[in-house]
C-alpha positions in Angstrom: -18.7 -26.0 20.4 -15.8 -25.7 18.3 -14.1 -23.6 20.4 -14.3 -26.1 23.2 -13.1 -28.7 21.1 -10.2 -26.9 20.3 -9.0 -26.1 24.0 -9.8 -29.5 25.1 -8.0 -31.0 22.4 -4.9 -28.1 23.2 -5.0 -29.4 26.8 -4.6 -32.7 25.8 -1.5 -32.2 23.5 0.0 -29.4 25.9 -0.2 -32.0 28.8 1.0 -34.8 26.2 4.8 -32.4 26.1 4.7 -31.6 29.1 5.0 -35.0 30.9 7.0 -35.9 28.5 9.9 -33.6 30.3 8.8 -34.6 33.7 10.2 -38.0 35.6 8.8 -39.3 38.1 9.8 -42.5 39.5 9.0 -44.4 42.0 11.5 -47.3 43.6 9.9 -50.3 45.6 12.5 -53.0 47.1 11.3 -56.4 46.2 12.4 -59.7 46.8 14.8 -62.2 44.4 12.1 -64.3 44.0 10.1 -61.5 42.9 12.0 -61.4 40.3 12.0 -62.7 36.7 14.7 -65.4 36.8 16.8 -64.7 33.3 17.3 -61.4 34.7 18.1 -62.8 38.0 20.5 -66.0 36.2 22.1 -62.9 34.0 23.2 -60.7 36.9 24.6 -64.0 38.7 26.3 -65.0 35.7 28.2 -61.9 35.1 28.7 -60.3 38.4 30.5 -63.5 40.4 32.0 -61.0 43.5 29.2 -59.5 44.3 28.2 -59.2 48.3 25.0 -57.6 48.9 22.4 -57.3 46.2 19.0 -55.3 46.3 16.4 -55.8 43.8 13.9 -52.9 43.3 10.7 -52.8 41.1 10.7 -49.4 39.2 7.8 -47.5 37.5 8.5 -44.2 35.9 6.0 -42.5 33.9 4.7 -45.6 31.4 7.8 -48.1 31.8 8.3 -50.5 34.3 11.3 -52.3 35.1 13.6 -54.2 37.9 16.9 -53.2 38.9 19.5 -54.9 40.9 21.6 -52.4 42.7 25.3 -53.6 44.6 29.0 -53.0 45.0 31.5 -54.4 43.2 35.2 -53.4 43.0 34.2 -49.9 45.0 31.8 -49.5 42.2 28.3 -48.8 42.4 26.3 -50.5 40.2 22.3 -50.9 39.0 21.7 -52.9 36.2 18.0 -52.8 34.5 16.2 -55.0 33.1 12.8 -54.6 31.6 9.4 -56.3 33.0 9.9 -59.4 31.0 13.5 -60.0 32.8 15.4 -58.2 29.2 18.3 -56.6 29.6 18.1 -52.8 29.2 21.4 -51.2 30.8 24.0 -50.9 34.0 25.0 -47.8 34.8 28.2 -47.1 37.2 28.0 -44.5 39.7 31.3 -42.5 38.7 33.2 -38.7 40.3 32.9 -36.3 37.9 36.4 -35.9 37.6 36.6 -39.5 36.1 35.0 -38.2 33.1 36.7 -37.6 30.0 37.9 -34.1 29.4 36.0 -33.1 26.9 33.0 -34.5 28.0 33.3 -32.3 30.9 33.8 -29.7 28.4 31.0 -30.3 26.8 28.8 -30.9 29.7 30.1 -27.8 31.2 29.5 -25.7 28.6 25.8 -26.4 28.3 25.2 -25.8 32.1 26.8 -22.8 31.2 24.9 -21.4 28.4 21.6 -23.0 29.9 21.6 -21.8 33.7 23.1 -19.2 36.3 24.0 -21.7 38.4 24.4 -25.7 38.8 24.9 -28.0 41.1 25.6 -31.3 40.1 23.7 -34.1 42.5 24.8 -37.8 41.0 26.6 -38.7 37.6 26.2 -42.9 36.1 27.8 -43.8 33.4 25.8 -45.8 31.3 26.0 -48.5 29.1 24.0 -50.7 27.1 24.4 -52.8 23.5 23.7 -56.3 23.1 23.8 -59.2 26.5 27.1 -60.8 25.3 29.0 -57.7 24.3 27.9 -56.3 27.8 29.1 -59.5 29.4 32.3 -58.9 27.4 32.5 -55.6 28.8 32.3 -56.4 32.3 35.4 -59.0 32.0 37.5 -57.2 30.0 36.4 -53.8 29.7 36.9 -53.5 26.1 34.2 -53.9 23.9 34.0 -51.6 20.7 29.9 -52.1 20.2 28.9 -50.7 24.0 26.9 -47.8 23.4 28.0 -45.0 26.6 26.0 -41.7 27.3 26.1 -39.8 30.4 23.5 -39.6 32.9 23.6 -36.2 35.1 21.6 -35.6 37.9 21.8 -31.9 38.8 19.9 -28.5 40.3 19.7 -25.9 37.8 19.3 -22.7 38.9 17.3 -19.6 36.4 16.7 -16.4 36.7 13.3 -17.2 38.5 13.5 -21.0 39.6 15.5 -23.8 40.9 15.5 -27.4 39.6 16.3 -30.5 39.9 16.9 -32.2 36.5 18.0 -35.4 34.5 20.5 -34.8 31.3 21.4 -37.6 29.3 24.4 -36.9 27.3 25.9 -38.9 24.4 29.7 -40.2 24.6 30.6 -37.0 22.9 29.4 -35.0 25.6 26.0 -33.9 23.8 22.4 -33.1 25.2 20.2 -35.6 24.2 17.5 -35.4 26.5 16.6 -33.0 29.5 13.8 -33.5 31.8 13.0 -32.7 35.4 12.9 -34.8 38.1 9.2 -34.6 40.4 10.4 -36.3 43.8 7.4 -37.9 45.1 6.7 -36.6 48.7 7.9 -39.0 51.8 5.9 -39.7 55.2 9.6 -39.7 56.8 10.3 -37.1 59.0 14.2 -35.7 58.5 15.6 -33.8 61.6 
């Protein structure tokens, strides 16, 4: 008995840290109206040249969320809000060659030390603080409380598998958080 206690309970927690490193998200388009409307009156409000503007529901392990996702001055954004319509971040689809130096350093150097091979697949900047500094951001681009980290997208090649993974790096260029990305499977035939 107790030995069945202890592997279920060993399960359990093993399961617990392992889906903690494994996203897997899901993406629905929805409709404005859909919705909540701060979310939808905050987007307006700070993004006045936008042209076309998708809004997609979001669920991702636990978390739930909306996220508006257009162009604006050749930009790429998504900005995410939380189920309630609260702000939570906007991330910029950037090149990696417009990140600083030593963050490319730094990023490079952990691919390096962590895999044979990479390949990177998308890079966002993202950043996040407080609604009015993040308004303040947008217009002026200078804000001194806007917290920046580095999201990576990239395969990561081992000595006996190939991944696709998330990083999240701080401004500095740091590993904060690694975890691999599950792509759900798609009834779409590619040719």
């Amino acid at each position: 008995m107790v030995k069945t206690s202890f592997v279920f309970w060993f399960m359990y927690t093993f399961s617990i840290v392992v889906n903690a490193q494994v996203k897997i998200e899901k993406e629905s388009k929805v409709m404005r109206s859909d919705v909540p409307s701060n979310a939808v009156g905050w987007v307006e409000e700070v993004f006045d040249e936008r042209k076309i503007m998708n809004w997609y529901f979001e669920t991702s392990g636990e978390s739930q969320s909306y996220e508006a996702k257009f162009y604006q001055k050749r930009k790429k954004y998504s900005v995410e809000f939380s189920k309630d319509g609260t702000l939570e971040d906007i991330e910029v689809i950037v090149h990696w060659r417009r990140l600083p130096k030593k963050v490319k350093q730094k990023i490079s150097n952990y691919f390096s030390e962590h895999f044979l091979k990479t390949k990177i697949r998308k890079i966002q900047i993202q950043y996040s603080g407080r609604d009015e500094n993040l308004k303040n951001w947008i217009v002026s681009k200078k804000s001194n409380e806007i917290i920046i980290k580095y999201e990576v997208e990239f395969y990561g090649k081992s000595s006996s598998t190939k991944k696709l993974w998330e990083g999240l790096f701080d401004e500095e260029g740091e590993l904060l958080m690694k975890r691999e990305i599950i792509l759900e499977p798609s009834n779409n035939l590619f040719f």
